[in-house]
Backbone as JSON, one array per atom type, in Angstrom:
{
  "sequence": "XXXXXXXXXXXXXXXXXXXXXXXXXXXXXXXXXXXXXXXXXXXXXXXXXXXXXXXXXXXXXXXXXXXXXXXXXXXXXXXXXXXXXXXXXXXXXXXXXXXXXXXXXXXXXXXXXXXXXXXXXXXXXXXXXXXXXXXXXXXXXXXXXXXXXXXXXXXXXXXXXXXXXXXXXXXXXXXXXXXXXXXXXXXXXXXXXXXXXXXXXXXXXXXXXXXXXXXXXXXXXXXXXXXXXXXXXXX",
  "N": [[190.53, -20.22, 245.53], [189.4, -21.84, 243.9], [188.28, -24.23, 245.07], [186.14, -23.2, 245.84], [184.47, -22.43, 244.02], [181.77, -24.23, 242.16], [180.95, -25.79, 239.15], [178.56, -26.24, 237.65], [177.24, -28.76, 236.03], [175.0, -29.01, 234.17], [173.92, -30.62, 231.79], [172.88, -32.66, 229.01], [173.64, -34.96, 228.66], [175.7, -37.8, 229.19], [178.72, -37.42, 227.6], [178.78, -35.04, 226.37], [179.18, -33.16, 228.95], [181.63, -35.15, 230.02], [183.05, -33.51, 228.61], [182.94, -30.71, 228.82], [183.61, -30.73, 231.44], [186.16, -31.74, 231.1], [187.61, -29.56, 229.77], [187.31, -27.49, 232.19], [189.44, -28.48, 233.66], [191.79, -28.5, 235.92], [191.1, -25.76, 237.05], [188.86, -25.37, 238.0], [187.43, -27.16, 241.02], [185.6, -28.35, 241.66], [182.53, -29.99, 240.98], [179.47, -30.35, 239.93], [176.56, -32.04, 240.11], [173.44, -32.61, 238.6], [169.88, -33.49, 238.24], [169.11, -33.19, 235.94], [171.42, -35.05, 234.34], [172.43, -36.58, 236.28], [170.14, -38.43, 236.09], [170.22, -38.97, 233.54], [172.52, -40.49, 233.28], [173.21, -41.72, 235.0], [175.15, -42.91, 238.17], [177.59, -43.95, 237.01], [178.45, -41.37, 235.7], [179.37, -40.02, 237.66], [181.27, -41.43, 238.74], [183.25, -41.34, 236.88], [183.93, -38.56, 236.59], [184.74, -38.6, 238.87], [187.25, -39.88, 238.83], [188.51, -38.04, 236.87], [189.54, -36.44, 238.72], [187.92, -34.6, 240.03], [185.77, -32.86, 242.53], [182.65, -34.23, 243.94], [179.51, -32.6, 243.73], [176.07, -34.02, 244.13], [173.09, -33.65, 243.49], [170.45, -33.74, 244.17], [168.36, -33.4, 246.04], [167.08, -34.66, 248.16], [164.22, -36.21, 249.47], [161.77, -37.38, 250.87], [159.85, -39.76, 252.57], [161.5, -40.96, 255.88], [162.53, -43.71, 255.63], [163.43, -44.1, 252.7], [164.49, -42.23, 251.86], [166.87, -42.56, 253.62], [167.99, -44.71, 252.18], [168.95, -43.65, 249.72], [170.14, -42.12, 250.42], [172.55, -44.25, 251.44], [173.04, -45.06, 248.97], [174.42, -42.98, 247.43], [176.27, -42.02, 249.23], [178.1, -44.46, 248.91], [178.2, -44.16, 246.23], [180.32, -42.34, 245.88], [179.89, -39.67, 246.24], [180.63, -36.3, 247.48], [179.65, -34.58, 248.21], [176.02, -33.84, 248.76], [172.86, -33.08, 248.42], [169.99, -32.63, 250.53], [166.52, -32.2, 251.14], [164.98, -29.71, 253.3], [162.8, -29.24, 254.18], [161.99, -31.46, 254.42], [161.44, -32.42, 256.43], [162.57, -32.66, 259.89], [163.43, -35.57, 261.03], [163.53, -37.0, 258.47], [166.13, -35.92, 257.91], [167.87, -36.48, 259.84], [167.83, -38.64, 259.97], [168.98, -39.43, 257.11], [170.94, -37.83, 257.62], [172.52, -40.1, 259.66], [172.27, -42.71, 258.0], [174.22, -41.89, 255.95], [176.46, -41.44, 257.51], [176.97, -43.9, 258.55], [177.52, -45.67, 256.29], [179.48, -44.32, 255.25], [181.45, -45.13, 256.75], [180.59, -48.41, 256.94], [182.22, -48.65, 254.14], [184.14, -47.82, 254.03], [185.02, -45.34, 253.56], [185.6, -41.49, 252.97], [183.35, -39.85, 254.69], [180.16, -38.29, 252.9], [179.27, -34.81, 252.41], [176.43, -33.53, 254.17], [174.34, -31.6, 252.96], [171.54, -28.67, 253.31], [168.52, -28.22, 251.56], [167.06, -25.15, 251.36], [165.07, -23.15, 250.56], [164.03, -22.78, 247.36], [166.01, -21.02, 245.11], [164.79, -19.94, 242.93], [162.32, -19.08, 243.23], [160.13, -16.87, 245.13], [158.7, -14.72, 247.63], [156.68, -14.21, 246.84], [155.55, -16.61, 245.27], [156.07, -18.52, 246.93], [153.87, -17.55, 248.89], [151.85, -18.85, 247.31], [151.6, -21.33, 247.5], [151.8, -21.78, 249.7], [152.67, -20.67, 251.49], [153.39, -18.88, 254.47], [155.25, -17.55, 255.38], [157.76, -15.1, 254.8], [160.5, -15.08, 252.0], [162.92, -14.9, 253.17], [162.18, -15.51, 255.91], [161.46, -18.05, 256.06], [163.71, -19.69, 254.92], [165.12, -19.31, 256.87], [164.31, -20.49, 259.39], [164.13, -23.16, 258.03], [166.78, -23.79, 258.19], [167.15, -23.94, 260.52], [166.2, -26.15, 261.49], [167.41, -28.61, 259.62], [170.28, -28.22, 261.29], [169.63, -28.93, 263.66], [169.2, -31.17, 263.09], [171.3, -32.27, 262.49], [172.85, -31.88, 260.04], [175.06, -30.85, 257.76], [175.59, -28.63, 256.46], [173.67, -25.77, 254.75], [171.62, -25.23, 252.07], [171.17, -22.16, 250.19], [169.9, -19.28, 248.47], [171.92, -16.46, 247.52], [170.98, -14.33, 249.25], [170.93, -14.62, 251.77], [172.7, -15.83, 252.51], [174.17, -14.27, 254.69], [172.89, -13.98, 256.68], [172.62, -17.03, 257.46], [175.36, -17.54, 258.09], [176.1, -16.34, 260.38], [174.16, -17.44, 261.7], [174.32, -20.17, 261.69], [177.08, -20.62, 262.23], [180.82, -20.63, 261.91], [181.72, -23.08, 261.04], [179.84, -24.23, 259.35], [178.58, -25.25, 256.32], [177.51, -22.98, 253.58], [176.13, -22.93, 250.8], [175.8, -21.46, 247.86], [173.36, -21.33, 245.37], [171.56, -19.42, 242.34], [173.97, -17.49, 241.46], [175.2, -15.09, 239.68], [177.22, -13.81, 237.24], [178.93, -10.45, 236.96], [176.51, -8.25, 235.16], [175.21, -10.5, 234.13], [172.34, -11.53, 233.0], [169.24, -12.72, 235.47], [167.73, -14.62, 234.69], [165.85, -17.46, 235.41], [166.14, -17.1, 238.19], [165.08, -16.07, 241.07], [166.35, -14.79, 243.46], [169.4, -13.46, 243.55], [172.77, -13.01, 243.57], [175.74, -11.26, 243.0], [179.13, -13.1, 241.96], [181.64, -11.89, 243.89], [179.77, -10.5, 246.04], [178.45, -12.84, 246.71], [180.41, -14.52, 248.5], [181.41, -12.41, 250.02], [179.46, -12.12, 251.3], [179.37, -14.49, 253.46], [179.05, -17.16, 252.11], [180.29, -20.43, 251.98], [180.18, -21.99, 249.39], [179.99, -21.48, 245.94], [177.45, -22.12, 243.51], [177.88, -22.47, 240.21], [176.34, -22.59, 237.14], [174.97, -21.79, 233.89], [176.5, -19.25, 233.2], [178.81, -20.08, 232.6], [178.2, -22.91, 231.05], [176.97, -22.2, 229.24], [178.81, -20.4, 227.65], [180.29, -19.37, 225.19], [183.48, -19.53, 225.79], [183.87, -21.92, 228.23], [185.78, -21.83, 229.75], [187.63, -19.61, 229.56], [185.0, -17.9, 230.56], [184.57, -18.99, 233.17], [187.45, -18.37, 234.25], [187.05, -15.43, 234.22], [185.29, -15.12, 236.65], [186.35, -16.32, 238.43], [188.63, -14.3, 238.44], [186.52, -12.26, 239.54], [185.54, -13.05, 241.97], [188.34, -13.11, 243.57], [188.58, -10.12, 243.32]],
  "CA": [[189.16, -19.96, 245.1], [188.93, -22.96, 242.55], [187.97, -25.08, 245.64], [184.87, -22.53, 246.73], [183.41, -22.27, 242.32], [180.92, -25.25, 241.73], [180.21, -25.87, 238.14], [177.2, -27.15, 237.18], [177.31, -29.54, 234.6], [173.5, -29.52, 233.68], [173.55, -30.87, 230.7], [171.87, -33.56, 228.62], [174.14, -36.36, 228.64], [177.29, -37.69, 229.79], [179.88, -37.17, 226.58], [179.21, -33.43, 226.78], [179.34, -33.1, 230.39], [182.76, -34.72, 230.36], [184.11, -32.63, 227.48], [183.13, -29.72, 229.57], [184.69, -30.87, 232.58], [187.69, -31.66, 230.65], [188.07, -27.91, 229.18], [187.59, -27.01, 232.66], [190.17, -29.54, 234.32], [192.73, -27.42, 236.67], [190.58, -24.4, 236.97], [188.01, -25.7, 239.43], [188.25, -28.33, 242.17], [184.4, -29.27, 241.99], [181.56, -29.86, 240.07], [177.51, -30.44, 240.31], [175.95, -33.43, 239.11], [172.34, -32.51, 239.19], [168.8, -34.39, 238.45], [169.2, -33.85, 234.56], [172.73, -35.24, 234.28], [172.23, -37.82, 236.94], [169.02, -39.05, 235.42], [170.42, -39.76, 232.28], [173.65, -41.03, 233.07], [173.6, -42.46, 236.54], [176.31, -43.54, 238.93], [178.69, -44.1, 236.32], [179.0, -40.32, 235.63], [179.76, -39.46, 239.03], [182.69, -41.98, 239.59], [184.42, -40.39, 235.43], [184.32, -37.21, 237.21], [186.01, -38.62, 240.3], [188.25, -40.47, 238.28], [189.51, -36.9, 236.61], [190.31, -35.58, 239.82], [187.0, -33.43, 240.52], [185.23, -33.52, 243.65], [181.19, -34.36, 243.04], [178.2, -32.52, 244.35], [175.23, -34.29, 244.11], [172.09, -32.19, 243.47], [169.05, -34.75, 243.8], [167.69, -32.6, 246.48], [166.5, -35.95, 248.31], [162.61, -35.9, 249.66], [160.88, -38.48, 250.7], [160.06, -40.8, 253.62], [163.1, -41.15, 256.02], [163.28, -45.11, 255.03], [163.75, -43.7, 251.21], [165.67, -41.51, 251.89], [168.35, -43.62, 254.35], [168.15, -46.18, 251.43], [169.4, -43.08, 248.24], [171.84, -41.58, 250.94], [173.8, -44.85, 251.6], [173.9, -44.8, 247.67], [175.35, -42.05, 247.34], [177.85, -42.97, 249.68], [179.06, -45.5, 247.83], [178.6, -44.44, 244.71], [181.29, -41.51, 245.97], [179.36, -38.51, 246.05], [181.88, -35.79, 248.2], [178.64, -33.3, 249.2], [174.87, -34.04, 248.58], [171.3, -32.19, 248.99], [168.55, -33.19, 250.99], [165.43, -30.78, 251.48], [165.29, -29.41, 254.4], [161.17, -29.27, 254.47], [161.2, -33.13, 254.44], [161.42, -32.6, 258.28], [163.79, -33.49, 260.74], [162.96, -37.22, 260.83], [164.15, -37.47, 257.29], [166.96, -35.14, 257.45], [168.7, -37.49, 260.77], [168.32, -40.29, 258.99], [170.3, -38.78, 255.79], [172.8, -38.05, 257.87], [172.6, -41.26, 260.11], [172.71, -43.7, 257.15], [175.46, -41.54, 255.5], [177.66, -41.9, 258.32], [177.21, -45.54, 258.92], [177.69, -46.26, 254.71], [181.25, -44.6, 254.94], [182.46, -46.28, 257.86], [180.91, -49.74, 256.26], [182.65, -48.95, 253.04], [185.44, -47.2, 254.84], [185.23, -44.21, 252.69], [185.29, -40.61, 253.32], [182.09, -39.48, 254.83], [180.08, -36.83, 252.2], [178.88, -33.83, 253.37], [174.72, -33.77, 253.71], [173.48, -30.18, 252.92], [170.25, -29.26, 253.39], [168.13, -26.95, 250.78], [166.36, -24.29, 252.39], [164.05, -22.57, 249.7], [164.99, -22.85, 245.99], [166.28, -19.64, 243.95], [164.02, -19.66, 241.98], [160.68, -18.7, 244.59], [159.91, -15.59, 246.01], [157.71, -14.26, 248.73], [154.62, -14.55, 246.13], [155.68, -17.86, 244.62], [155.79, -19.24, 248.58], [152.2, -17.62, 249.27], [150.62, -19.25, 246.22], [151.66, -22.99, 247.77], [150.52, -21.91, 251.0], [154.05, -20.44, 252.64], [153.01, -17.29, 254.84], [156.5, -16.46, 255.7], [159.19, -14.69, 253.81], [161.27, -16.47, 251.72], [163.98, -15.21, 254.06], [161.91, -15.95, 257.4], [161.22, -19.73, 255.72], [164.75, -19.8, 254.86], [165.83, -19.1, 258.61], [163.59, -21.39, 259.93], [164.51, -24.73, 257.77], [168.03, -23.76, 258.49], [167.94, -24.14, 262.14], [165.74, -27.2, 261.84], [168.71, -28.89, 259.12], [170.8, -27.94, 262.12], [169.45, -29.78, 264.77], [169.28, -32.69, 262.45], [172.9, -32.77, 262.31], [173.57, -31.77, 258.83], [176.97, -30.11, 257.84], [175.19, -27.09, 255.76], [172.31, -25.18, 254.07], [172.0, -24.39, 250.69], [170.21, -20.82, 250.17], [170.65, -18.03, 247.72], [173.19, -15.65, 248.62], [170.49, -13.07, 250.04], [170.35, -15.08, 253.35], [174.24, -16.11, 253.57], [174.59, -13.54, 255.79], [172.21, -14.81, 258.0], [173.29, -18.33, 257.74], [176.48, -17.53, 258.31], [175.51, -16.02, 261.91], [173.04, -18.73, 262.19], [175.2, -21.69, 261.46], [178.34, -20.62, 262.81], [181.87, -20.52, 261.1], [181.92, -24.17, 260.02], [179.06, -24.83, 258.51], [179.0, -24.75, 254.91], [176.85, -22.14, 252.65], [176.25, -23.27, 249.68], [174.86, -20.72, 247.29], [172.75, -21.1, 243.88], [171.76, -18.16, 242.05], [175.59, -16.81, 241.4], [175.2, -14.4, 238.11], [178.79, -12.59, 237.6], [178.32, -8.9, 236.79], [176.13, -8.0, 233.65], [174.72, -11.52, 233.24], [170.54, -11.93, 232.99], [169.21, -13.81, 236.17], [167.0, -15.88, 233.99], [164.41, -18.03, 236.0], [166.32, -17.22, 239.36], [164.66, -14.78, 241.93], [167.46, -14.51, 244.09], [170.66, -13.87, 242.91], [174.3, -12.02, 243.66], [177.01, -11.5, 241.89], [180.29, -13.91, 243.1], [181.94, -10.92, 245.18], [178.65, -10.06, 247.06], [177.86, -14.09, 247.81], [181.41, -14.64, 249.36], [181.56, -11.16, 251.18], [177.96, -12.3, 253.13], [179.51, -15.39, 253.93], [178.97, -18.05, 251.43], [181.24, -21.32, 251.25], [180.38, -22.47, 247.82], [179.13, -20.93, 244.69], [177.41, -22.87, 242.34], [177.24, -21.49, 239.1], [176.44, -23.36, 235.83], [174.57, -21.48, 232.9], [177.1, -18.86, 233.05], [180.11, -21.08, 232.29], [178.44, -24.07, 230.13], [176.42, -21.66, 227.96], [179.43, -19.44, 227.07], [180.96, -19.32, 223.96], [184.33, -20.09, 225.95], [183.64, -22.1, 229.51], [186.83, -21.97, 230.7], [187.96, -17.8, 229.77], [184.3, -17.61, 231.9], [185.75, -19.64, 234.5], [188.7, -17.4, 234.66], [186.22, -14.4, 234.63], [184.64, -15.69, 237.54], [187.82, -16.47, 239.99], [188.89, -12.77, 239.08], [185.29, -11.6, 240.49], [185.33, -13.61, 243.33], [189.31, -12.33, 244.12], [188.34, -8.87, 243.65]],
  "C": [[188.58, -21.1, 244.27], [188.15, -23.78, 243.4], [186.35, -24.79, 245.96], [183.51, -22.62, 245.61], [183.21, -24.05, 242.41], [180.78, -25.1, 240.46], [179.39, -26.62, 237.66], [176.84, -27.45, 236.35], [175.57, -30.11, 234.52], [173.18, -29.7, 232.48], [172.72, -32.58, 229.97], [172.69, -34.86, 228.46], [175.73, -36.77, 229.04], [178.84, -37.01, 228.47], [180.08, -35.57, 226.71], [179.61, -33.06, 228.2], [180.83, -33.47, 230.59], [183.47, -33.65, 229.75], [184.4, -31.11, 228.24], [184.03, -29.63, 230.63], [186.24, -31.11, 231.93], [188.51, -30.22, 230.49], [187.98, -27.01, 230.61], [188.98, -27.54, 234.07], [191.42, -28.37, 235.08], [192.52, -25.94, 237.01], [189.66, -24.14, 237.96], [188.18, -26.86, 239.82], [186.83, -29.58, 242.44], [183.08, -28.95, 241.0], [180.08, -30.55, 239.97], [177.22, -31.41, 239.38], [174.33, -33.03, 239.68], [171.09, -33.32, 238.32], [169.11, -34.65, 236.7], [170.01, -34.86, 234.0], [172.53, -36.59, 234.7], [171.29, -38.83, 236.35], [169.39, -39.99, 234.24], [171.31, -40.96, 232.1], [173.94, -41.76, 234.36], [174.05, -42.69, 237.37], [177.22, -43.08, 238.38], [179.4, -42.96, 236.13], [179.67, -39.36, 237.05], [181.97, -40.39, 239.3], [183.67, -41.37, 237.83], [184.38, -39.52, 236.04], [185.56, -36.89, 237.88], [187.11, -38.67, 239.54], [189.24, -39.39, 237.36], [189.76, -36.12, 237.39], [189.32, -34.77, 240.39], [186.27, -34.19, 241.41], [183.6, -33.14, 242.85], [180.4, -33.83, 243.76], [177.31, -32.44, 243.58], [174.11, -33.93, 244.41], [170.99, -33.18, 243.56], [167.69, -34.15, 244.59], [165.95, -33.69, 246.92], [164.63, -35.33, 249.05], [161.58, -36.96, 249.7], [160.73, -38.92, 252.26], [161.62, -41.28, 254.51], [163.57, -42.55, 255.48], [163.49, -45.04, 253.4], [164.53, -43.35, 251.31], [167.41, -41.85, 252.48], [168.53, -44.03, 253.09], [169.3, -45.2, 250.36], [170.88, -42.32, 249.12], [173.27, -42.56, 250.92], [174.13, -45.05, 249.97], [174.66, -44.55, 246.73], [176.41, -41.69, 247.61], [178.46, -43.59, 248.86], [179.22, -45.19, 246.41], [180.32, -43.13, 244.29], [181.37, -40.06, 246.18], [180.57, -37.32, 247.35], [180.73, -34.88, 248.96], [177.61, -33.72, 248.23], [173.79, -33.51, 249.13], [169.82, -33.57, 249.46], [167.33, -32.33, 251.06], [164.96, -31.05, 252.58], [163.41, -29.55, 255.17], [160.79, -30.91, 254.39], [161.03, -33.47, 255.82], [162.83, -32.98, 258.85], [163.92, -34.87, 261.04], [163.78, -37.47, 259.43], [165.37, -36.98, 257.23], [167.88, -35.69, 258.77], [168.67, -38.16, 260.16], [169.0, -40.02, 257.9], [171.47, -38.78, 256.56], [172.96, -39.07, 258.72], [173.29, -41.88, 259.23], [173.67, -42.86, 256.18], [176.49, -42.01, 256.64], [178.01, -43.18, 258.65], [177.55, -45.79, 257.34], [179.38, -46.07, 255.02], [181.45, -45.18, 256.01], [181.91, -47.5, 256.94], [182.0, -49.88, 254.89], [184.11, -48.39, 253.17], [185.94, -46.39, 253.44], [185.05, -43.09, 253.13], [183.99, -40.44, 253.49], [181.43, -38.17, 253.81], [179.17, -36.02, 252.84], [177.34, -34.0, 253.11], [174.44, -32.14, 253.84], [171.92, -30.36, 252.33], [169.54, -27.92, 252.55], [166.94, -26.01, 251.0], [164.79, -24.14, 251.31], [164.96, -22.04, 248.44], [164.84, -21.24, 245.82], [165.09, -19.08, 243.44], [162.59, -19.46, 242.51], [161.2, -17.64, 245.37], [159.1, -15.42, 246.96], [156.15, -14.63, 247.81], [154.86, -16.01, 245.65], [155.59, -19.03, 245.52], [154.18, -19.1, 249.1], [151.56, -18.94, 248.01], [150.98, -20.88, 246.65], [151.51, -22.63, 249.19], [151.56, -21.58, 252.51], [153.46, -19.26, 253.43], [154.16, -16.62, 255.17], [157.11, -15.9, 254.31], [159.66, -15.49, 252.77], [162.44, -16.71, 252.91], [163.78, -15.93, 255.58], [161.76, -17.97, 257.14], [162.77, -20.35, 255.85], [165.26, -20.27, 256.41], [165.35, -20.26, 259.49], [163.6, -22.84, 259.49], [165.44, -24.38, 258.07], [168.25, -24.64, 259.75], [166.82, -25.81, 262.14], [166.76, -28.54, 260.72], [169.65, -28.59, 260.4], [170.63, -28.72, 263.5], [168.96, -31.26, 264.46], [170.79, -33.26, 262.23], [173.94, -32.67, 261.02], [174.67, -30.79, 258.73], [176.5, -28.64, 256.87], [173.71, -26.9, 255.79], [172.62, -24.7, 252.55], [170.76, -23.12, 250.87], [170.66, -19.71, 249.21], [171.02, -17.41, 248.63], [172.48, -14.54, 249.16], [170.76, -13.69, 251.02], [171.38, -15.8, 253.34], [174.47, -15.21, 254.59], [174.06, -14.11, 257.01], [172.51, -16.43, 258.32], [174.17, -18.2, 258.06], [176.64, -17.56, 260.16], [175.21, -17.03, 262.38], [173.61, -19.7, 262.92], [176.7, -21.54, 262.15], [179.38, -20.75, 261.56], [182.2, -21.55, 260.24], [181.31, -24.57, 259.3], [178.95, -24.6, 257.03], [177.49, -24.08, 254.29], [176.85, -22.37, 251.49], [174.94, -22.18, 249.23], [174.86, -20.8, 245.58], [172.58, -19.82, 243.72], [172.48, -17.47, 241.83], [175.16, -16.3, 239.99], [176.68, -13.49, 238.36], [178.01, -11.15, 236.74], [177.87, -8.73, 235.33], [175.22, -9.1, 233.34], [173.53, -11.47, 233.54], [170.76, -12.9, 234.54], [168.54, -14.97, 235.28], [166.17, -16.2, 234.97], [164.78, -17.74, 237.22], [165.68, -15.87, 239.91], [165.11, -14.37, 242.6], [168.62, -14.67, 244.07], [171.58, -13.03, 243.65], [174.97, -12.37, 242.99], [178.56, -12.26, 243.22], [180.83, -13.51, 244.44], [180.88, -10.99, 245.94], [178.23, -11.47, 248.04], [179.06, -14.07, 248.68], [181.46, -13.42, 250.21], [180.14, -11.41, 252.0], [178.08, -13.4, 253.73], [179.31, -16.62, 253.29], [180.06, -19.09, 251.47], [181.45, -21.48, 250.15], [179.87, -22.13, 247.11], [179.36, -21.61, 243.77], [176.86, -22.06, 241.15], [177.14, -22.48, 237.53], [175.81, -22.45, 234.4], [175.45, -20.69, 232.59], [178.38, -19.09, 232.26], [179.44, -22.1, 231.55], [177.36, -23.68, 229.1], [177.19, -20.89, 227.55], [180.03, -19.94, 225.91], [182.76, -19.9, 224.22], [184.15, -20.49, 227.4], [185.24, -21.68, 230.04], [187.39, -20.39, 230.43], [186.48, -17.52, 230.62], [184.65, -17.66, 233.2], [186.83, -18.62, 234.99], [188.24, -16.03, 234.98], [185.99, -14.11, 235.9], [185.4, -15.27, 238.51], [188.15, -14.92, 240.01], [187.75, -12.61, 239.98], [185.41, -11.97, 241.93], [186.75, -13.2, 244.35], [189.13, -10.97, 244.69], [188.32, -8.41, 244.99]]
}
């Protein structure tokens, strides 16, 4: 299970960020570097991560022009990243070329290739929060619909809250990976997210990976959370 829990080190600078990862060192297998984190600290915090043994996903939740976007993927490559977000609404044009110029970086640098997941419709947006920017579907029918277009771009997942693993799961078939935000374990507030499950419920609809961070790096002890957690997700 340690391999499937993401923790999401969103914090404000690198020294805390490792300290955390340190206190959680042999407990999980991987851990989220996302825009705050990255921002501050750059590159550098990605390869201290590596360098204590944790694998890195990279949250930048790319978006742009495909010649931008080629340019931050082969970056990322190199800079070691193990799984990375693209958004899935940047089209299919941008979302081949992510995974194009990923696959050509590791072969030039003759490094493992990292995985390109693609992010459907954030957590944190609902059916009214999609109308008011001008969505008319669902969240889940939007959802369904960048999926399969991430999919015929060649990417290796979807990220989506865990309402619509089930359907990805179907969707995407057995290999593709599910990556799900929104993870609250039982009892906890969602806070700003609009679509949530608890650990058990994402993995039983099919989820690969649950990322969970406020839970675990606002507790009073991250790592007895952590251990919280893996029970839930055993259960």
């Amino acid at each position: 299970m340690k391999d499937t829990l993401i923790i999401a080190l969103d914090l404000p600078d690198g020294a805390r960020a490792l300290d955390m990862a340190r206190s959680l060192r042999g407990q999980v297998g991987w851990v989220k570097v996302g825009m705050t984190l990255y921002y501050a600290e750059g590159p550098q915090i990605v390869r201290e991560l590596r360098a204590m043994g944790f694998k890195v996903f990279i949250d930048l939740k790319l978006h742009d022009i495909p010649h931008q976007v080629e340019g931050a993927c082969r970056t990322l490559t190199r800079v070691g990243a193990d799984m990375f977000t693209v958004h899935a609404s940047g089209g299919r044009a941008m979302l081949a070329a992510a995974v194009t110029a990923t696959a050509e970086a590791a072969e030039k640098f003759r490094i493992p290739r990292p995985q390109v997941v693609a992010v459907t419709v954030l957590t944190s947006l609902d059916d009214a929060a999609l109308a008011e920017i001008g969505v008319v579907a669902s969240a889940a029918a939007q959802v369904t619909t960048l999926a399969g277009v991430a999919r015929s771009a060649g990417c290796d997942g979807v990220v989506c809250s865990p309402n619509e693993a089930a359907v990805m799961r179907e969707l995407l078939g057995p290999d593709a990976l599910v990556v799900t935000p929104g993870i609250r374990p039982v009892g906890e507030d969602a806070g700003d997210q609009a679509r949530t499950a608890t650990p058990a419920a994402a993995l039983e609809a099919g989820a690969s990976h649950l990322v969970i961070g406020r839970p675990v790096t606002g507790a009073t002890d991250p790592a007895e959370a952590v251990k919280t957690i893996l029970k839930e997700m055993s259960a």
